[in-house]
C-alpha positions as protocol buffer text, in pm:
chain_id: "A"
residue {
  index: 1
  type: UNK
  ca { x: 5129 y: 15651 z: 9462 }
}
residue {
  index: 2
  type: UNK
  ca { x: 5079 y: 15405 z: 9744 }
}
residue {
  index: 3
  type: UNK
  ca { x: 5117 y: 15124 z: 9451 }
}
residue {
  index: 4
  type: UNK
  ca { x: 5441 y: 15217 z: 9367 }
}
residue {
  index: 5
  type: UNK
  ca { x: 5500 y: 15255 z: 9700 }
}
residue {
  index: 6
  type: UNK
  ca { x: 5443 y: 14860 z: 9707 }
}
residue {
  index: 7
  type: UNK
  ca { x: 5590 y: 14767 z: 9429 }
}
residue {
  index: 8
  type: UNK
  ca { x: 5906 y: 14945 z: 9566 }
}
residue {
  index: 9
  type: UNK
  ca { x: 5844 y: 14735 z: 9916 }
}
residue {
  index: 10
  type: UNK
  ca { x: 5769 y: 14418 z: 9728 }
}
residue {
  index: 11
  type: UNK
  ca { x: 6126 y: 14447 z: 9529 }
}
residue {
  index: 12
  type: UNK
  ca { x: 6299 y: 14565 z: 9864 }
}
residue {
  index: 13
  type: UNK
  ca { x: 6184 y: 14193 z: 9991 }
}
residue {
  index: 14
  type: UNK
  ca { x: 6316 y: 14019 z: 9710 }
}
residue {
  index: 15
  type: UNK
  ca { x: 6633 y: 14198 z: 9707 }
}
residue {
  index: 16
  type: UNK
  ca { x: 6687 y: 14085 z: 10074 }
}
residue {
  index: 17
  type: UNK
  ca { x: 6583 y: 13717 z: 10059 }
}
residue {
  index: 18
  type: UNK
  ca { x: 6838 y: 13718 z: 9752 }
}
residue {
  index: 19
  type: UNK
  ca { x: 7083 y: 13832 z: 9982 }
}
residue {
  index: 20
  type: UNK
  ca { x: 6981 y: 13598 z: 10242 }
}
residue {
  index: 21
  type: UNK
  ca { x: 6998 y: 13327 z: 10040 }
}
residue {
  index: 22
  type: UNK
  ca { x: 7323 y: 13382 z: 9925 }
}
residue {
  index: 23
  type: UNK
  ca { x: 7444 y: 13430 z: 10261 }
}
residue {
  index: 24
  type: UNK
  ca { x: 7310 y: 13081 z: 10361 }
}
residue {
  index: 25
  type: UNK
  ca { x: 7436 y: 12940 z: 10088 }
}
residue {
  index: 26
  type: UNK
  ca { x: 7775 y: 13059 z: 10110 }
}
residue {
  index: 27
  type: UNK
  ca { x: 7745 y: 12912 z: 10523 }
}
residue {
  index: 28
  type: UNK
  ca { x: 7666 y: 12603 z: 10390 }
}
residue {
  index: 29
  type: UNK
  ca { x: 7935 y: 12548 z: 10154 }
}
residue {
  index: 30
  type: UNK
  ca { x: 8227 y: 12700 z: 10449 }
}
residue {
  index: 31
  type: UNK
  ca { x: 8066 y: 12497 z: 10713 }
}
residue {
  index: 32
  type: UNK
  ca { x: 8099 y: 12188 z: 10492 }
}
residue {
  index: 33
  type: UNK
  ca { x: 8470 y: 12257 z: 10396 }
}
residue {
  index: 34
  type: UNK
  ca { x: 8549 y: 12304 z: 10737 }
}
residue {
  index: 35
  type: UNK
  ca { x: 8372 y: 11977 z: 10931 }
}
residue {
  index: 36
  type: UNK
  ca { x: 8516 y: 11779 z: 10611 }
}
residue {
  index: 37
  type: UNK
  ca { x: 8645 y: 11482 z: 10753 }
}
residue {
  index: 38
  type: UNK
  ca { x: 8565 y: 11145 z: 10509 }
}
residue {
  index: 39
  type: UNK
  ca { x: 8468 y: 11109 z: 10189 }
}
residue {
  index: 40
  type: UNK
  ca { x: 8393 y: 10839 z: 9940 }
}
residue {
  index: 41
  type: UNK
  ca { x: 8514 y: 10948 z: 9546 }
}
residue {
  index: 42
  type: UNK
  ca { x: 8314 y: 10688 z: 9319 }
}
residue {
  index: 43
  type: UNK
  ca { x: 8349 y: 10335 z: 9301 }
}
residue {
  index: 44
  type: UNK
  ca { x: 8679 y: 10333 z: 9416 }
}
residue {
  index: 45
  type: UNK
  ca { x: 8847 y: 10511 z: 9673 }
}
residue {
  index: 46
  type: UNK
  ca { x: 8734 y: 10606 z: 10054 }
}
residue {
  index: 47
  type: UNK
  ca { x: 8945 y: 10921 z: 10225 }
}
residue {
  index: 48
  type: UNK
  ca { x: 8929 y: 10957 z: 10577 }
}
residue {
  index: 49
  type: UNK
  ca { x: 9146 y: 11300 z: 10659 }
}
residue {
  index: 50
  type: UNK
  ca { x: 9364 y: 11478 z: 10946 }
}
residue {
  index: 51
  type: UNK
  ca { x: 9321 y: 11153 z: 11189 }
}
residue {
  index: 52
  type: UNK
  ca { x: 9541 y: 11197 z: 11522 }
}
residue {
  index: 53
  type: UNK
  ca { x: 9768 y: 10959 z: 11610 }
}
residue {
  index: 54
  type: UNK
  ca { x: 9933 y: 11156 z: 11883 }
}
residue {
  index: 55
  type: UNK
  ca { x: 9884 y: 11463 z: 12065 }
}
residue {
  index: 56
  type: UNK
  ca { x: 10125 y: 11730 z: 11882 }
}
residue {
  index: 57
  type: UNK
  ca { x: 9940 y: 11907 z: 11589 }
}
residue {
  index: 58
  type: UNK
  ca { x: 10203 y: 11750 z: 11336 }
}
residue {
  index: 59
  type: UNK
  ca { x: 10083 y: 11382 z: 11470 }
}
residue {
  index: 60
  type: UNK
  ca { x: 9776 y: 11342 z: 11184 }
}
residue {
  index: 61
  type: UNK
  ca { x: 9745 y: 11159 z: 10900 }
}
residue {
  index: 62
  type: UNK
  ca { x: 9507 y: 11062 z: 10577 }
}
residue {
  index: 63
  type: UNK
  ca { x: 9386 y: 10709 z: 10484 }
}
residue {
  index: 64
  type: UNK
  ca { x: 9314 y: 10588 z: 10177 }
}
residue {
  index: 65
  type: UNK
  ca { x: 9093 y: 10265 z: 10178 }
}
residue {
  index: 66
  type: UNK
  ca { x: 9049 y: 10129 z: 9811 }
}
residue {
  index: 67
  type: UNK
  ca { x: 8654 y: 9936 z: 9807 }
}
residue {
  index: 68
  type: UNK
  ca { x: 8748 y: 9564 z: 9822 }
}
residue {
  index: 69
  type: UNK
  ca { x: 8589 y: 9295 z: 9978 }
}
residue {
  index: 70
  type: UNK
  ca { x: 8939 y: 9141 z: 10086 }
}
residue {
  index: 71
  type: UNK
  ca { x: 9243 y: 9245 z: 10292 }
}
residue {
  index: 72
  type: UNK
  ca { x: 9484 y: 9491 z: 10113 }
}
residue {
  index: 73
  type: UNK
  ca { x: 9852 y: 9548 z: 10189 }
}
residue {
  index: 74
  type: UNK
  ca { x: 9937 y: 9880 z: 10367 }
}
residue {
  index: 75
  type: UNK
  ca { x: 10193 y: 10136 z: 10263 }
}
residue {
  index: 76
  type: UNK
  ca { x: 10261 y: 10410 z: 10459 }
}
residue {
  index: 77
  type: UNK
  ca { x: 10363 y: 10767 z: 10273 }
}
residue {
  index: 78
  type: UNK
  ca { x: 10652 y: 11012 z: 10425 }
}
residue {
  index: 79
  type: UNK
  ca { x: 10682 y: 11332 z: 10273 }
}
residue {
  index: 80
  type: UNK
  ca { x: 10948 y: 11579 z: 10244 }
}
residue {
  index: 81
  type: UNK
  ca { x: 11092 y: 11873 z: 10365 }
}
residue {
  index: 82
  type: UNK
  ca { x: 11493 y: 11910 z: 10467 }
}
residue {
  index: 83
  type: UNK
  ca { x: 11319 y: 11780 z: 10805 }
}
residue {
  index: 84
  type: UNK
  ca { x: 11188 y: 12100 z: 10897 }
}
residue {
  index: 85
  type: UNK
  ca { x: 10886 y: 12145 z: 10621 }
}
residue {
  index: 86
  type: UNK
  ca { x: 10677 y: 12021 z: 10405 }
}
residue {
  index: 87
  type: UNK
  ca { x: 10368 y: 11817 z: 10446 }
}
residue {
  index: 88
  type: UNK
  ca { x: 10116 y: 11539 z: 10375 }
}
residue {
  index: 89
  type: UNK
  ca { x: 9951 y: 11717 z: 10122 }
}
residue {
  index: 90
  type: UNK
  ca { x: 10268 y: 11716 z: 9884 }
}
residue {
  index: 91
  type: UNK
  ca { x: 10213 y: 11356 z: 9816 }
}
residue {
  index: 92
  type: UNK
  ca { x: 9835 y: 11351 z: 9785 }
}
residue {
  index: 93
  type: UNK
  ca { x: 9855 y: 11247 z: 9408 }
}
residue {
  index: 94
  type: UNK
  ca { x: 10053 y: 10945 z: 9500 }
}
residue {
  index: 95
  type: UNK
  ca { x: 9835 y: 10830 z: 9782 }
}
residue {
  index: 96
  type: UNK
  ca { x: 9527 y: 10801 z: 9562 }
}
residue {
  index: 97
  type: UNK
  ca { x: 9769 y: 10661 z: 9297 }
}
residue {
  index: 98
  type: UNK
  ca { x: 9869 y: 10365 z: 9468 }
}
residue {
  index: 99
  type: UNK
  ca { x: 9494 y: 10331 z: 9675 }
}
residue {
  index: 100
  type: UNK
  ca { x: 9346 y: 10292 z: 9304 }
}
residue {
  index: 101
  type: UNK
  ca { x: 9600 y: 10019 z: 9247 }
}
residue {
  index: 102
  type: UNK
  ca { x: 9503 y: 9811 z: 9549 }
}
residue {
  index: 103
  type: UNK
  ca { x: 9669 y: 9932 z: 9820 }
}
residue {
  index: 104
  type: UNK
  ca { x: 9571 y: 10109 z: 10162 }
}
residue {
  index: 105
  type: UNK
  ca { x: 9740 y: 10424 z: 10199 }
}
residue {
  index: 106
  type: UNK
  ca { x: 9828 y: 10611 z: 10513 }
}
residue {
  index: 107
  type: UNK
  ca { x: 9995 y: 10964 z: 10388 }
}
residue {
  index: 108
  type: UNK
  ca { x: 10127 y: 11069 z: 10725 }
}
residue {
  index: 109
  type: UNK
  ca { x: 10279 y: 11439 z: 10848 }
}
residue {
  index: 110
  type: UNK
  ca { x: 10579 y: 11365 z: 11158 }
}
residue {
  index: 111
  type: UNK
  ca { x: 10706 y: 11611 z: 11398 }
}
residue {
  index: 112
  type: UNK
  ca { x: 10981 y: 11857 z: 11226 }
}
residue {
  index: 113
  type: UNK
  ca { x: 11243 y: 12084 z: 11325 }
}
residue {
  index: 114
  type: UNK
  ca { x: 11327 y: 12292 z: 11494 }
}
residue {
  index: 115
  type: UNK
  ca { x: 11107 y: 12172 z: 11819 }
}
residue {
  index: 116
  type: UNK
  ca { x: 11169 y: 11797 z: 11679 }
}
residue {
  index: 117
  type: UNK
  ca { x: 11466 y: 11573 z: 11609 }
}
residue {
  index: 118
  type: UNK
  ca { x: 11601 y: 11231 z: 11632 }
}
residue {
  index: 119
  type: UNK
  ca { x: 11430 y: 11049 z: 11667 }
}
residue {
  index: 120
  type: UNK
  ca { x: 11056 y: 11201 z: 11677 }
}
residue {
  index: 121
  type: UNK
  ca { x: 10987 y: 11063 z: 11333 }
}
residue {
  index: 122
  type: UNK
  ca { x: 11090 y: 10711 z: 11442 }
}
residue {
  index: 123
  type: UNK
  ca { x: 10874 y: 10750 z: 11741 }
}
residue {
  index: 124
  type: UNK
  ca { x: 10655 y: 10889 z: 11494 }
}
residue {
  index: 125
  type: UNK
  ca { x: 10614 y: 10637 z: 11264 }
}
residue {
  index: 126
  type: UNK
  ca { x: 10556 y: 10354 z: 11555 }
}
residue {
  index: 127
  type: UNK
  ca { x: 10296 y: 10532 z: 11671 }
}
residue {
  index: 128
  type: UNK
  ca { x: 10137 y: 10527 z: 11328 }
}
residue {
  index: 129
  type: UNK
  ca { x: 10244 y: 10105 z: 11330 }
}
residue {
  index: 130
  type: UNK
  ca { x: 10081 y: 10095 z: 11662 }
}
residue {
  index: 131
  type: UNK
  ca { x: 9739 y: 10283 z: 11535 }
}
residue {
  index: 132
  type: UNK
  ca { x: 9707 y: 9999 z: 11246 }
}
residue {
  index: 133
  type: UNK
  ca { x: 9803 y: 9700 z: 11476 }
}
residue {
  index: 134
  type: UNK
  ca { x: 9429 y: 9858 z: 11681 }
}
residue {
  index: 135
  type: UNK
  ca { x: 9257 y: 9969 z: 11376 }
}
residue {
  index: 136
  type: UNK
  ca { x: 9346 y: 9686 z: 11098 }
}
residue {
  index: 137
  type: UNK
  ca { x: 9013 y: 9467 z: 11020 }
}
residue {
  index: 138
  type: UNK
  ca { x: 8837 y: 9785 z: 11042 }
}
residue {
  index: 139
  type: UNK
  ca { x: 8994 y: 9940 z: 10727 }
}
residue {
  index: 140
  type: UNK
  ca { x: 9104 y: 9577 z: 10575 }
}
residue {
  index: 141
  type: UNK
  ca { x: 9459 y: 9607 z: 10611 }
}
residue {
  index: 142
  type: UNK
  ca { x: 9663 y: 9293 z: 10624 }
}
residue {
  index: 143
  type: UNK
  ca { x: 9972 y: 9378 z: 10917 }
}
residue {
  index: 144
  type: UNK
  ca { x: 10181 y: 9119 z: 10670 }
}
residue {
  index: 145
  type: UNK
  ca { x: 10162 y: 9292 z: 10412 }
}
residue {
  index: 146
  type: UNK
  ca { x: 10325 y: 9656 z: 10516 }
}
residue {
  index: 147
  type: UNK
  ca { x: 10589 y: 9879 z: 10268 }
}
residue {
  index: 148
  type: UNK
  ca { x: 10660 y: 10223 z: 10326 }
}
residue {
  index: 149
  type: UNK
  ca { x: 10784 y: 10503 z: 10048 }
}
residue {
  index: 150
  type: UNK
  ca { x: 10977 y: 10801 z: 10116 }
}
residue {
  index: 151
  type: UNK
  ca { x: 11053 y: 11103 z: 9949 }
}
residue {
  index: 152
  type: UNK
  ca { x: 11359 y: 11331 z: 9988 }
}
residue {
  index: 153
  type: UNK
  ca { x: 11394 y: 11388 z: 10362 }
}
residue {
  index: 154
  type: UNK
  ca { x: 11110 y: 11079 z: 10350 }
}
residue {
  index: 155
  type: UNK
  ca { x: 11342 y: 10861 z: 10176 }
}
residue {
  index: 156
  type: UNK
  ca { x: 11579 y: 10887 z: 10457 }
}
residue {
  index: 157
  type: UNK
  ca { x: 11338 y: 10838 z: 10721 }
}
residue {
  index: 158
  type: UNK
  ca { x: 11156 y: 10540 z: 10566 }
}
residue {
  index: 159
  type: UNK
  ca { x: 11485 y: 10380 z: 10488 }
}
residue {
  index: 160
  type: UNK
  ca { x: 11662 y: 10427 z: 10848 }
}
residue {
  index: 161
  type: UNK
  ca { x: 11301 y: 10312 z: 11011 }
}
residue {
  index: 162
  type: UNK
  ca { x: 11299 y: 9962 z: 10803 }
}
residue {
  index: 163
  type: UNK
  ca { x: 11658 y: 9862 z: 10923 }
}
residue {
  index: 164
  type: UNK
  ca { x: 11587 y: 9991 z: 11257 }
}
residue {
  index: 165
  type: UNK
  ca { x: 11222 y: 9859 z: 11354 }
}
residue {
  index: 166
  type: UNK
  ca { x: 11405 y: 9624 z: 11621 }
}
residue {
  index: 167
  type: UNK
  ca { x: 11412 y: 9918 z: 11838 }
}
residue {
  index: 168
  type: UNK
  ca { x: 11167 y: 10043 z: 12086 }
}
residue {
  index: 169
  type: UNK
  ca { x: 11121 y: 10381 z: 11957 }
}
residue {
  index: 170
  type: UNK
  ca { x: 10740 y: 10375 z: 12164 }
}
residue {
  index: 171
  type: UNK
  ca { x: 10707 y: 10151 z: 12410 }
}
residue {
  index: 172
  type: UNK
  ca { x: 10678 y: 9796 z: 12245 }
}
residue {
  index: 173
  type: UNK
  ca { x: 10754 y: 9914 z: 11914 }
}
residue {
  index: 174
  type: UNK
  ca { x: 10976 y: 9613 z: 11850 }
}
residue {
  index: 175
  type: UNK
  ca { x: 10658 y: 9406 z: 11870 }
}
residue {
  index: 176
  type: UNK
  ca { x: 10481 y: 9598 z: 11622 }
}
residue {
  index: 177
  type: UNK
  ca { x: 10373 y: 9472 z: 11200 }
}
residue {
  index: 178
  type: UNK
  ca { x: 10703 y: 9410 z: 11026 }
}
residue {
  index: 179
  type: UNK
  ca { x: 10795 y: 9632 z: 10722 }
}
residue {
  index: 180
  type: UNK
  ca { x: 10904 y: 9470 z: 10424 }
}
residue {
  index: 181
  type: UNK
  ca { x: 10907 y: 9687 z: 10161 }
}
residue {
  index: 182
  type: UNK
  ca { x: 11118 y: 10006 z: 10154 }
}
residue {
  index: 183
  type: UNK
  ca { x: 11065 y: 10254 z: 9823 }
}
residue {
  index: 184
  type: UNK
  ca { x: 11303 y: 10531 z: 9879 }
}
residue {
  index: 185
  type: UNK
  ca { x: 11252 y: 10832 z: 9620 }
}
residue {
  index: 186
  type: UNK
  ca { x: 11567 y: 11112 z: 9589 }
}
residue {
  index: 187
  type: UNK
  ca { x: 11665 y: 10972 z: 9932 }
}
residue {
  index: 188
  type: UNK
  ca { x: 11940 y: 11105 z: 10185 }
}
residue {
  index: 189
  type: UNK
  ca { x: 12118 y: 10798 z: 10337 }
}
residue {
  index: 190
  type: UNK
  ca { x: 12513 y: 10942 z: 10423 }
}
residue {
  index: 191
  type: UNK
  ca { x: 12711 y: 11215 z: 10513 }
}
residue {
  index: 192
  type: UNK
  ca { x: 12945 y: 11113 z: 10277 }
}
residue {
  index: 193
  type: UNK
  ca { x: 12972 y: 11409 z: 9992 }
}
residue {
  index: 194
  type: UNK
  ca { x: 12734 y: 11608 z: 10199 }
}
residue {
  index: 195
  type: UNK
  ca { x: 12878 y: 11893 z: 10099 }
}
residue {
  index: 196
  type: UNK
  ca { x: 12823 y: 11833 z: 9737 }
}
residue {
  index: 197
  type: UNK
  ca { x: 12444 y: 11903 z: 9779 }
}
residue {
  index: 198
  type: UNK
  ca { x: 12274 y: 12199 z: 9843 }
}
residue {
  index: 199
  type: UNK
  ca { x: 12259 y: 12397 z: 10173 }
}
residue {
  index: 200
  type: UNK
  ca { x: 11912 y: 12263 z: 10294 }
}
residue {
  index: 201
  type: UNK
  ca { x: 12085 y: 11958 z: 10340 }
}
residue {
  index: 202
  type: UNK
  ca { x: 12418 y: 12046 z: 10446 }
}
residue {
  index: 203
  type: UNK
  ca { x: 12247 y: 12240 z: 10753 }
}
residue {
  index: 204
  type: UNK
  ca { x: 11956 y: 12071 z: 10841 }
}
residue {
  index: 205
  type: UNK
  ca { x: 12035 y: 11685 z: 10797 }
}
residue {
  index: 206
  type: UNK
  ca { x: 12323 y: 11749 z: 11090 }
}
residue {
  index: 207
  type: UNK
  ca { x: 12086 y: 11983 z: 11250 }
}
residue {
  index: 208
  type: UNK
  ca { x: 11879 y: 11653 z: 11294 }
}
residue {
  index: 209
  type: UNK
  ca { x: 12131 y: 11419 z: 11408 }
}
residue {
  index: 210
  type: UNK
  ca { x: 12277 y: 11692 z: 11675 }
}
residue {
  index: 211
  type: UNK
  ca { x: 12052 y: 11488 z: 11934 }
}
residue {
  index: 212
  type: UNK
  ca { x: 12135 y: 11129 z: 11782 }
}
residue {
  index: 213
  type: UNK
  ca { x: 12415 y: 10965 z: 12008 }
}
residue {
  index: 214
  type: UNK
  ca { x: 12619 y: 10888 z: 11830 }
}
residue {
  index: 215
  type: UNK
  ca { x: 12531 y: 11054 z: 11561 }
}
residue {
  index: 216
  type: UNK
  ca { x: 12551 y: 10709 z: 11299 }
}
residue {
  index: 217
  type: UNK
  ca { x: 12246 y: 10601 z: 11503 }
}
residue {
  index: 218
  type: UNK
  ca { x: 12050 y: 10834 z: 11243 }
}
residue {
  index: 219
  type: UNK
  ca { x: 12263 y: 10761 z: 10944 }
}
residue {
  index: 220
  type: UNK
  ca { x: 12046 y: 10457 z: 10715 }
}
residue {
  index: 221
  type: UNK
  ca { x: 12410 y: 10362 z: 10532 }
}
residue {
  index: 222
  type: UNK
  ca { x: 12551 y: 10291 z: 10955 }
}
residue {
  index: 223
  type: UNK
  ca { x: 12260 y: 10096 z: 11032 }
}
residue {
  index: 224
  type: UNK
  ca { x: 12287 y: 9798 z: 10775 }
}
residue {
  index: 225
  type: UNK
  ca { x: 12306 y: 9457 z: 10890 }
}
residue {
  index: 226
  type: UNK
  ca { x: 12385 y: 9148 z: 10720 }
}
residue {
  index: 227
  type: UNK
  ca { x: 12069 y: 8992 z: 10615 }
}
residue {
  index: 228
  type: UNK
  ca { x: 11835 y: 9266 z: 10701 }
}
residue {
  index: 229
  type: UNK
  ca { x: 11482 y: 9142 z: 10626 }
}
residue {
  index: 230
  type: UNK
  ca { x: 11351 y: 9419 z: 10403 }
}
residue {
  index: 231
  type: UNK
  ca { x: 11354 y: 9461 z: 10024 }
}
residue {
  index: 232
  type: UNK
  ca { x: 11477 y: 9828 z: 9878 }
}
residue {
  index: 233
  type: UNK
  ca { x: 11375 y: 10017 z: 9571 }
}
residue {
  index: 234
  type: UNK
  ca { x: 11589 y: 10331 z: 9536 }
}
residue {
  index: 235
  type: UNK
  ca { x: 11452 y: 10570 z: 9276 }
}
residue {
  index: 236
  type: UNK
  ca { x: 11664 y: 10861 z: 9151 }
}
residue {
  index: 237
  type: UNK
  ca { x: 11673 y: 11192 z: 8919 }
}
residue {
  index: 238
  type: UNK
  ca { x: 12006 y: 11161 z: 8719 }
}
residue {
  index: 239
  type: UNK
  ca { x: 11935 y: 11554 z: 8711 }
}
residue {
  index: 240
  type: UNK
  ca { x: 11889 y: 11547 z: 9112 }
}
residue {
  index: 241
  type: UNK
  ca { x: 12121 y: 11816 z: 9261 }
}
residue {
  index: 242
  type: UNK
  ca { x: 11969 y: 11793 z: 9575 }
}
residue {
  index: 243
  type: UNK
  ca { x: 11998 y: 11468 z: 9690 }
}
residue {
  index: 244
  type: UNK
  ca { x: 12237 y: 11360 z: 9429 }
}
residue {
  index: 245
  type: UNK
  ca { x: 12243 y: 11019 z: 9276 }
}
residue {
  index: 246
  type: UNK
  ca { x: 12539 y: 10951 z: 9438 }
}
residue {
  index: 247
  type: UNK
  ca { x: 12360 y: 10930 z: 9750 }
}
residue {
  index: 248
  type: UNK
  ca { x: 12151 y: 10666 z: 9627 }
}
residue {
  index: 249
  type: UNK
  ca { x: 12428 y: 10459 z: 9452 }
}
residue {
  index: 250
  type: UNK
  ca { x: 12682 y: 10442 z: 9811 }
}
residue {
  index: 251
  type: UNK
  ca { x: 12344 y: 10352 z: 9950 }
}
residue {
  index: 252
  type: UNK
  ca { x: 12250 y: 10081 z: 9721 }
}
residue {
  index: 253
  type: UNK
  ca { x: 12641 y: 9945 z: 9697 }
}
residue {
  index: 254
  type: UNK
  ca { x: 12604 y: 9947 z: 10065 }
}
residue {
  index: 255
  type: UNK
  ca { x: 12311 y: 9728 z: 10096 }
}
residue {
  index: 256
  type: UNK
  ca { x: 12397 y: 9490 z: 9845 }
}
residue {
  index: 257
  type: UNK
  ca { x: 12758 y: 9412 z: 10006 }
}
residue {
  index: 258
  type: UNK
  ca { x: 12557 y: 9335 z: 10340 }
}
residue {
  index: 259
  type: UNK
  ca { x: 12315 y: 9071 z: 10165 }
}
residue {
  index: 260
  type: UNK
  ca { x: 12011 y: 9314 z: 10128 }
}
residue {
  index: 261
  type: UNK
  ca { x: 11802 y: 9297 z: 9865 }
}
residue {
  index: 262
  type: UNK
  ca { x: 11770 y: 9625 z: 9720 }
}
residue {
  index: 263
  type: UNK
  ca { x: 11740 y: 9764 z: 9278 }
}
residue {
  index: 264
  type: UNK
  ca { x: 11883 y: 10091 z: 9211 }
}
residue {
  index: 265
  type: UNK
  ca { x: 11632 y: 10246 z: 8904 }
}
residue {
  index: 266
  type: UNK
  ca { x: 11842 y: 10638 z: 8807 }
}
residue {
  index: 267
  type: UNK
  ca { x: 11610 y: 10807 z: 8523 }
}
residue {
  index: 268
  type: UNK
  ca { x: 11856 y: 11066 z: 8315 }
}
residue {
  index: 269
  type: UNK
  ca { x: 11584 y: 11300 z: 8219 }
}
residue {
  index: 270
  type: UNK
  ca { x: 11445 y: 11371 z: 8599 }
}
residue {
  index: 271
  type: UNK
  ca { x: 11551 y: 11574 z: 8893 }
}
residue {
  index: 272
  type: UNK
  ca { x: 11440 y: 11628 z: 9241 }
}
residue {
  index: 273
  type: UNK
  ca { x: 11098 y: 11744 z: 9178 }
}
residue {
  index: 274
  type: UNK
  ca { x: 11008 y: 11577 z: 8856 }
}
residue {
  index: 275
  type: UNK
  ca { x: 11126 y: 11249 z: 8985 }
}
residue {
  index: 276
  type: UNK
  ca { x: 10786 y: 11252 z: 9137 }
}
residue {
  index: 277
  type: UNK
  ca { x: 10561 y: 11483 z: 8930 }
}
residue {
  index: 278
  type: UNK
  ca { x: 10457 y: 11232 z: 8705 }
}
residue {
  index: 279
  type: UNK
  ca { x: 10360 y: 10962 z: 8946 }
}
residue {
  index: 280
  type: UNK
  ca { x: 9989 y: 11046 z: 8995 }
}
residue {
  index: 281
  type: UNK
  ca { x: 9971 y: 11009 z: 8579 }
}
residue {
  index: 282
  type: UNK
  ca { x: 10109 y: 10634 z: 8615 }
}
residue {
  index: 283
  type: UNK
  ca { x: 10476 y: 10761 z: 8405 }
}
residue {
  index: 284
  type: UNK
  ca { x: 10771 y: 10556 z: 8414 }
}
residue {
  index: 285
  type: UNK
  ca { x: 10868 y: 10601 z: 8805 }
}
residue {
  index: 286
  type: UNK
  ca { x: 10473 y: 10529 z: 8890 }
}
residue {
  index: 287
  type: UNK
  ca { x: 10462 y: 10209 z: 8716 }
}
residue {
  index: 288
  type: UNK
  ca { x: 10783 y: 10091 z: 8842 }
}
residue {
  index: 289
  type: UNK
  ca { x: 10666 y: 10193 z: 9198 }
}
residue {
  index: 290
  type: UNK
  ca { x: 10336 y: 9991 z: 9086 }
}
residue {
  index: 291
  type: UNK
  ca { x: 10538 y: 9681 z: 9022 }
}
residue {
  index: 292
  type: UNK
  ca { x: 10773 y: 9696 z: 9307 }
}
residue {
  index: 293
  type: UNK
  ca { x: 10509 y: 9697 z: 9554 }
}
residue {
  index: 294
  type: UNK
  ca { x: 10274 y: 9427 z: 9372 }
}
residue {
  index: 295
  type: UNK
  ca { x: 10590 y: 9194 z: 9417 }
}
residue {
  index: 296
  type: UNK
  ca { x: 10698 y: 9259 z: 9748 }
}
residue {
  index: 297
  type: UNK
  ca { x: 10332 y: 9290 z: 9910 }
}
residue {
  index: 298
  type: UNK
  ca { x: 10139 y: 9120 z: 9640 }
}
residue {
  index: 299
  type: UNK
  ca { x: 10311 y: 8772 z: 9614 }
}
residue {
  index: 300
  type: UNK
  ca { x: 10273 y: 8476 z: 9817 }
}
């Protein structure tokens, strides 16, 4: 009797310490999702994540620093959203892309609407300039070297910061690394045909101007200038019927009559989200992103 009694006891003990165990164990793992900060993936790529560059929650990005024993051009990610959504995470896949091509990456989220408008992201993106003037030899960036690439709401941003980075959107922002290289994808550059796209952009692109005076000051197409120093790549989903290709093309036309350099690349079989599915694989768009930035950052 009193030896079942402790056999009973014995496999009470191991039934607890099991679930002990597995209680630890589980601890562990949250405990290490949650303090996740860096990482190294091998041979190749290190990830620091959600690094503040302001004081607003938005104001954090992710750096991707390929392993190289020389300095690396920068280019600097903006996702989309209509300007009120979206966020770093959406372009991920094209971070570590182009950071296992050469290049360091910073994939950076921006203050959004409604609490945020013109010109937050402007302000936004200085601040991220200014963080990489400080921080450069530490992550091997060369500040000569610098291209951005936009996406949807992104495309608009990146494209209206590059022929605007005279301005002191911080405090000494003019003084700030140069950006040379704009890649806009499914862009938004005019309000000419807005209402030929869909209602996201129809509401919230004017939405986001309301506090630009006047409101061309956050147009990209108004702030051309003859002989602007920065090369464009526009990329665009024939199939796009949110930012339509014509957005892209009076963008393009636009630069070219003012001396810019700028290629217009449509693809007939992609639209607004495909445009950029495929990147992360290295398709058609990710090569030609590839090459654009190799010749613009890349050559002496």
């Amino acid at each position: 009797m009193q030896s079942s009694k402790r056999q009973k006891l014995r496999k009470l003990k191991k039934l607890y310490l099991g679930v002990a165990l597995v209680v630890l164990l589980l601890a562990t793992v949250i405990i290490g999702i949650t303090c996740f900060q860096s990482r190294s993936l091998p041979g190749t790529i290190s990830i620091i994540s959600n690094w503040n560059y302001g004081t607003n929650a938005a104001q954090e990005f992710d750096i991707y620093v390929p392993h190289s024993i020389s300095l690396s051009p920068l280019i600097i990610l903006v996702h989309g959203g209509a300007w009120e959504g979206g966020d770093k995470s959406d372009l991920s896949g094209i971070a570590y892309f182009l950071a296992e091509k050469g290049f360091v990456v910073i994939n950076m989220n921006y203050r959004l609407l409604p609490d945020f408008s013109y010109p937050a992201p402007m302000e936004d993106i200085q601040m991220v300039l200014q963080w990489v003037n400080q921080n450069a030899e530490n992550y091997g960036i060369d500040t000569t070297r610098i291209g951005m690439c936009g996406y949807s709401a992104g495309g608009h941003l990146v494209a209206l910061y590059s022929l605007t980075q005279d301005k002191n959107y911080i405090n000494g922002g003019s003084m700030l690394p140069r950006v040379y290289a704009i890649a806009a994808l499914a862009g938004v550059f005019t309000l000419q045909g807005i209402n030929n796209t869909t209602p996201i952009v129809e509401d919230t692109l004017p939405v986001w101007l309301a506090t630009a005076n006047p409101q061309s000051l956050g147009l990209p197409i108004d702030q051309i200038e003859p002989g602007d120093n920065v090369t464009f790549l526009l990329l665009q989903g024939a199939q796009d019927v949110i930012a339509p290709p014509a957005q892209s093309s009076l963008f393009y036309h636009a630069l070219v009559a003012n001396g810019v350099s700028a290629e217009l690349k449509i693809y007939p079989d992609k639209d607004h989200t495909t445009l950029i599915s495929g990147i992360p694989n290295d398709d058609e768009v990710g090569q030609d992103l590839v090459s654009f930035f190799n010749e613009t950052l890349n050559s002496p």
